[in-house]
DODO-588094 format. One line per 10 residues: for each residue x, y, z of C-alpha. Coordinates in nm, 3 decimals. Layout:
<atoms>
X Y Z ~ ...
</atoms>
This chain:
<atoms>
0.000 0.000 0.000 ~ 0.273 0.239 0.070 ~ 0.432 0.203 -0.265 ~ 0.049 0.269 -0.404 ~ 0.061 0.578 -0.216 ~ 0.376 0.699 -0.310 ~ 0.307 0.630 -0.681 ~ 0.001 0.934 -0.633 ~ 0.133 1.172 -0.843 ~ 0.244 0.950 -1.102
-0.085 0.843 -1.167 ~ -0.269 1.164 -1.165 ~ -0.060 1.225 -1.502 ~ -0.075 0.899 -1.630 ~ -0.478 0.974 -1.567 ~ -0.442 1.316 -1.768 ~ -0.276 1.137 -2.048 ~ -0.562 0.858 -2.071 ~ -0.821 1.050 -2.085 ~ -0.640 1.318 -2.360
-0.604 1.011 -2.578 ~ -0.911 0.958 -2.569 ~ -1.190 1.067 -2.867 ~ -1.501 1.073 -2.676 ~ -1.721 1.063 -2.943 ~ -2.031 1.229 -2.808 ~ -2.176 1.528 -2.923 ~ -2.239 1.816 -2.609 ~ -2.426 2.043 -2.746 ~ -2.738 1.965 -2.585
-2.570 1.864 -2.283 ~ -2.821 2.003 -1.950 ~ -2.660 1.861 -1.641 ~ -2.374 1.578 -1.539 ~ -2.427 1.277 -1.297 ~ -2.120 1.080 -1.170 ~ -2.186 0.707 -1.022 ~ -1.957 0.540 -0.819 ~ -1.912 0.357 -0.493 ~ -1.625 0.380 -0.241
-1.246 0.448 -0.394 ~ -1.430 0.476 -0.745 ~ -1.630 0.736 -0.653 ~ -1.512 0.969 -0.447 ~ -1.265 1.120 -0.723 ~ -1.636 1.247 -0.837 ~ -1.625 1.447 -0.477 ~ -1.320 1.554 -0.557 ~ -1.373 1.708 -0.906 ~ -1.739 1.845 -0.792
-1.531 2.082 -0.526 ~ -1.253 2.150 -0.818 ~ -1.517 2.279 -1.076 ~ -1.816 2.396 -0.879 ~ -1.719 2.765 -0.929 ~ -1.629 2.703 -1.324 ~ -1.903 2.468 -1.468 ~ -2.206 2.638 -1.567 ~ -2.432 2.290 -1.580 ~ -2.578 2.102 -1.224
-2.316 1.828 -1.144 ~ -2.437 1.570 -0.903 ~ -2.234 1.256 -0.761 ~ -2.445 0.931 -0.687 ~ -2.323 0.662 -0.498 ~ -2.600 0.405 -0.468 ~ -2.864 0.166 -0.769 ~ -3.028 0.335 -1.026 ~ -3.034 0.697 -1.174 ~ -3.228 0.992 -1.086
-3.562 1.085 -1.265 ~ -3.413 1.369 -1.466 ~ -3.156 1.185 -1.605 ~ -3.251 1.145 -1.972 ~ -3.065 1.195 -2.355 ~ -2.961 1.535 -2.201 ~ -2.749 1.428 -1.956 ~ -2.346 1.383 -1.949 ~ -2.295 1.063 -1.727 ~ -1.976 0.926 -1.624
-1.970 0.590 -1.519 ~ -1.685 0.498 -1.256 ~ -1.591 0.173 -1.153 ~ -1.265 0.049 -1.118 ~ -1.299 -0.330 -1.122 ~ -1.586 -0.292 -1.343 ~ -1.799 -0.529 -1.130 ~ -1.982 -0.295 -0.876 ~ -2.316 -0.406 -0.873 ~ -2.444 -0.041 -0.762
-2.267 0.103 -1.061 ~ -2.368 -0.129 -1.322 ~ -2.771 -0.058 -1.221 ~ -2.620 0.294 -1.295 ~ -2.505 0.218 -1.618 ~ -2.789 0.015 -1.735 ~ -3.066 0.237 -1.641 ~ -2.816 0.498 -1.826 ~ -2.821 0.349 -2.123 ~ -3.229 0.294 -2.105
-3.244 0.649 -2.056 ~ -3.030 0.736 -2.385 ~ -2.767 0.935 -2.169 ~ -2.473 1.019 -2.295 ~ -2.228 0.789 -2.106 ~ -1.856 0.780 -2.047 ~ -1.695 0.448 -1.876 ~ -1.409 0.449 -1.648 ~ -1.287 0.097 -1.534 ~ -0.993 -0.153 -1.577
-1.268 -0.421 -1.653 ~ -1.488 -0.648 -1.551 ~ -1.935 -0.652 -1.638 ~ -1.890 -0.271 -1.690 ~ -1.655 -0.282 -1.973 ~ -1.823 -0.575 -2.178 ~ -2.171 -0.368 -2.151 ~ -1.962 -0.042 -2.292 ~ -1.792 -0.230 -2.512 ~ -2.175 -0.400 -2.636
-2.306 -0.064 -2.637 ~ -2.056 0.098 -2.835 ~ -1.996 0.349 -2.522 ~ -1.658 0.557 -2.466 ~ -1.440 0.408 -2.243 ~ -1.114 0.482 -1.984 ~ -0.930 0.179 -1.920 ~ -0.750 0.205 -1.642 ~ -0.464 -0.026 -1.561 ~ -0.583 -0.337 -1.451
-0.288 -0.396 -1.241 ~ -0.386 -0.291 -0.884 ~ -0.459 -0.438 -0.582 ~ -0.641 -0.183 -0.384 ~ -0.875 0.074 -0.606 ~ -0.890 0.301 -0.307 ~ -0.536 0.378 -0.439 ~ -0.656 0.438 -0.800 ~ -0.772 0.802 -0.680 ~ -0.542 0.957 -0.870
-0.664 0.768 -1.215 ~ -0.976 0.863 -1.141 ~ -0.974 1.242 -1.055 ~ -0.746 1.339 -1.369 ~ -0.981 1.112 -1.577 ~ -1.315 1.198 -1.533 ~ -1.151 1.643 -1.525 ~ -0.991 1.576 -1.876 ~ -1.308 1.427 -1.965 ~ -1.530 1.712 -1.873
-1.271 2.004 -2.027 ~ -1.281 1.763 -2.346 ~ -1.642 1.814 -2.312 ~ -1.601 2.205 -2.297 ~ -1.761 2.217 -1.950 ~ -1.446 2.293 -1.761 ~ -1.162 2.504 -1.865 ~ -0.781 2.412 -2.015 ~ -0.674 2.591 -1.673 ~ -0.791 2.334 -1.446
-0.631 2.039 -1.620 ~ -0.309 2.242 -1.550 ~ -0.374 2.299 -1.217 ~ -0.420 1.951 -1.190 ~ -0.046 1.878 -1.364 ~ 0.120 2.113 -1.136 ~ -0.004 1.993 -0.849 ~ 0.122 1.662 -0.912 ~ 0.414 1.801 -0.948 ~ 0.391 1.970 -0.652
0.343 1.651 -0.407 ~ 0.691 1.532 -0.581 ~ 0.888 1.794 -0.515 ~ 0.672 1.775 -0.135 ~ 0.746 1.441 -0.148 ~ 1.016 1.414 0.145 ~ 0.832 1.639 0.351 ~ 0.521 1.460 0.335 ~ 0.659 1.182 0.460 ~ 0.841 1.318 0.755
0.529 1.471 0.858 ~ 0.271 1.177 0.800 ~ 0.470 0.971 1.065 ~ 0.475 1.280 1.330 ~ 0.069 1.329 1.298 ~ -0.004 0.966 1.298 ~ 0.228 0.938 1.631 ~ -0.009 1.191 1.752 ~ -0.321 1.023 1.646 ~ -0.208 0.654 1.725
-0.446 0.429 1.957 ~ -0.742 0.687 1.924 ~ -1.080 0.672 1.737 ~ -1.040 1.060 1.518 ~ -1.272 1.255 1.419 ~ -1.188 1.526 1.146 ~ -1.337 1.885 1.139 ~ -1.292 2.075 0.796 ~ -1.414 2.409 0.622 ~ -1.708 2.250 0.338
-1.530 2.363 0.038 ~ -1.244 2.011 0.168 ~ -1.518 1.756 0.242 ~ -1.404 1.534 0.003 ~ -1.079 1.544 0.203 ~ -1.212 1.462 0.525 ~ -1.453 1.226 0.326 ~ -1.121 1.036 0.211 ~ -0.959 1.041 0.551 ~ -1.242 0.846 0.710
-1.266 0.613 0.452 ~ -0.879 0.524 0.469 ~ -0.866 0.508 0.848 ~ -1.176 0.229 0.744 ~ -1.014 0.058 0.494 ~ -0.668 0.109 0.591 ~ -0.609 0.112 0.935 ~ -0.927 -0.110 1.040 ~ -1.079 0.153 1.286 ~ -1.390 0.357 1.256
-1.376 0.712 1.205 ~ -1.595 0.993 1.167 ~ -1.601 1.376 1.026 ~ -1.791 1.690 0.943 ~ -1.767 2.025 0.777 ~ -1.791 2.394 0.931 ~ -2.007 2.563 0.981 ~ -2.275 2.271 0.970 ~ -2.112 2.135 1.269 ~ -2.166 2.454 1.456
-2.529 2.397 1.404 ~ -2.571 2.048 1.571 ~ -2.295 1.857 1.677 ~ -2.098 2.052 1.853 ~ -2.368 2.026 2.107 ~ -2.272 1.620 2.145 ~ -1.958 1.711 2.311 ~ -2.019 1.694 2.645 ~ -1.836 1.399 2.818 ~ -1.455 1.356 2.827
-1.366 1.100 2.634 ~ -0.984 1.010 2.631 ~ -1.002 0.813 2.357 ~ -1.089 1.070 2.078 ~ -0.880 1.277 1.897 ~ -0.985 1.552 1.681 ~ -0.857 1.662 1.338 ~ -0.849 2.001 1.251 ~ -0.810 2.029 0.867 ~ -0.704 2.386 0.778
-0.633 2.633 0.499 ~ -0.465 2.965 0.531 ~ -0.738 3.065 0.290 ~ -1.022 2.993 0.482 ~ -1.358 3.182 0.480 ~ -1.266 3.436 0.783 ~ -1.581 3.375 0.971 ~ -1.509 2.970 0.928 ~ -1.163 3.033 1.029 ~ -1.327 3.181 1.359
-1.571 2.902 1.423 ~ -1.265 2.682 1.377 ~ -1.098 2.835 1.620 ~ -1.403 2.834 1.903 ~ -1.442 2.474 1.793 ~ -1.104 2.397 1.895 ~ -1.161 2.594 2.213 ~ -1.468 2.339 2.307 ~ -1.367 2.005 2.181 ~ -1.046 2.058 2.354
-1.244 2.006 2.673 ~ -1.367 1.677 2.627 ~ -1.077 1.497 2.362 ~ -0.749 1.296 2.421 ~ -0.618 1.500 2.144 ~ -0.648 1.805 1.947 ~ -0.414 1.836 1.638 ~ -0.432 2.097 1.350 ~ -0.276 2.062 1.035 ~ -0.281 2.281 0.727
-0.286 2.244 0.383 ~ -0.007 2.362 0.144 ~ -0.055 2.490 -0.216 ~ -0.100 2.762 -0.438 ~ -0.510 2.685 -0.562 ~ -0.765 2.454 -0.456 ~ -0.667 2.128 -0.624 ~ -0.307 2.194 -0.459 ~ -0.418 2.218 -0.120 ~ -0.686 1.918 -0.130
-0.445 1.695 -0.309 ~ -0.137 1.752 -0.052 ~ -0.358 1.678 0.239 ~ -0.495 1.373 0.028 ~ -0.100 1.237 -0.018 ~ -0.062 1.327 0.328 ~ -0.322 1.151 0.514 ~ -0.300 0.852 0.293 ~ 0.054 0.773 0.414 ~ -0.087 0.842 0.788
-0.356 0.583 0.758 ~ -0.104 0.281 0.658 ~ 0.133 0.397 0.932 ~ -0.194 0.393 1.158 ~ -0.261 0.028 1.022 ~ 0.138 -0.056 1.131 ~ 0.047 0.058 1.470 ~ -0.257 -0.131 1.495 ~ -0.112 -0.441 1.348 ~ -0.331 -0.490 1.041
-0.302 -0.523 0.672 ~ -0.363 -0.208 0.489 ~ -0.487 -0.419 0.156 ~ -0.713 -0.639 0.332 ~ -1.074 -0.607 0.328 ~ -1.206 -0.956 0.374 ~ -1.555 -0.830 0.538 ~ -1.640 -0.671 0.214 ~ -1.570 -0.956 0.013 ~ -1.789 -1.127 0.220
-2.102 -0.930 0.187 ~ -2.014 -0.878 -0.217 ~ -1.989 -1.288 -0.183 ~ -2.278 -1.358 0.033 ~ -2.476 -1.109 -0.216 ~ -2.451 -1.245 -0.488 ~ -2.623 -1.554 -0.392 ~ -2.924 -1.368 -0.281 ~ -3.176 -1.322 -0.547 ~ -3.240 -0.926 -0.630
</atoms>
């Protein structure tokens, strides 16, 4: 898993580059609105882009992560189709009410059902590399992907796909320091169920944290975004509880009044936590500062899975349920 991580950047260009290649074949004019599926690692590089290009497309973009399609979905719609094994049973509902629906459909997978129905259907497709054990550590495939594929669409701008080229090259030339500091903040966060605290505009972030402290280090997790929190949990902490350590995900670019309730929120969780640690993005734009935090916290949840003595790969629980399912009748 470590030498997934550390291959991040690498693939967000080699995930430029696929989709560039690519001749999408689809004509956009009529294009209304763009819907996303994807479950788990395959989709939340959909989270990612919607907080990249929410300022810069001019159509609705919605992510899905769950069977079937919404009821506007129709001939009008742009939808991209992420699965990396190409078996997700979620996805492929997706993609086959999709294609009912005459959307216009993009597929990005390595394989599996979801390929053979593209392929059948005479759909677009990214292949990703089929060589990986873990698609959680496809992210980077997947976010430069399904960008390029919207700028190739004209919904998105040159500017961003450059963004997202520099920034890979900004975790390399990071790269040192990252690691230095991924084994200092998981020291801090070691033996302790976290809980990360974020302005919205990072979700997906703190979205991906919780999910790798799932997958990766075998321990649940939990997070939410200021203000929101102000307006309800906040009220929950009122019992100390050693065990819990809080995450304070920062940006020196932070809405000033979230910046504040950050601060207050620090004040009052301090109270009642084993730990209170802040740590702030670094970058020049957006995609910069999401994806060094990403690269970041990635390497702290497979030092966190060290610590706790598990395998950072293994997820033999969901294999079960994706096993046990499929001998239940839908």
């Amino acid at each position: 898993m470590l030498k997934m991580i550390e291959q991040f950047p690498d693939t967000i260009l080699d995930g430029i580059n696929l989709g560039k290649s690519l001749d999408l074949g689809i004509d956009f004019k009529n294009i209304r609105n763009v819907f996303v599926s994807g479950m788990g690692g395959s989709g939340i590089g959909a989270d990612f882009i919607h907080s990249f290009v929410k300022e810069d497309i001019k159509l609705p973009f919605v992510v899905g992560k769950s069977y079937g399609l919404p009821g506007w979905v129709d001939e009008s719609t742009f939808l991209i189709i992420s699965s990396y094994s190409g078996n997700t049973e979620e996805t492929i509902s997706a993609l086959n009410t999709g294609i009912q629906k005459a959307a216009k459909i993009l597929v990005i997978s390595s394989g599996g059902e979801i390929i053979k129905i593209a392929e059948k259907n005479h759909l677009p497709c990214i292949k990703l590399p089929a060589n990986w054990s873990s698609p959680r550590a496809c992210l980077g495939f997947s976010i430069a992907a399904q960008l390029t594929a919207l700028m190739k669409a004209g919904l998105v701008p040159q500017d961003k796909i450059t963004e997202l080229e520099n920034a890979a090259q900004f975790l390399k030339s990071e790269s040192i320091q990252i690691k230095e500091k991924s084994i200092r903040l998981a020291d801090a966060l070691s033996g302790k169920m976290i809980v990360s605290y974020c302005e919205d505009h990072i979700e997906p972030v703190a979205l991906r944290f919780r999910q790798q402290i799932n997958e990766n280090s075998k321990r649940l997790c939990w997070h939410q975004v200021i203000p929101e929190m102000n307006h309800n949990e906040l009220v929950g902490w009122r019992q100390n509880n050693p065990h819990l350590a809080v995450l304070l995900l920062r940006n020196a670019n932070d809405y000033f009044r979230n910046s504040q309730r950050m601060d207050l929120t620090k004040e009052v969780v301090s109270l009642y936590s084993g730990a209170v640690v802040e740590l702030y993005s670094k970058g020049k734009n957006l995609i910069e500062r999401s994806l060094y935090l990403v690269h970041l916290l990635d390497f702290v949840s497979v030092h966190l899975a060290h610590y706790n003595g598990v395998d950072p790969i293994e997820v033999k629980v969901i294999d079960y349920l994706k096993s046990e399912l499929s001998g239940i009748k839908a």
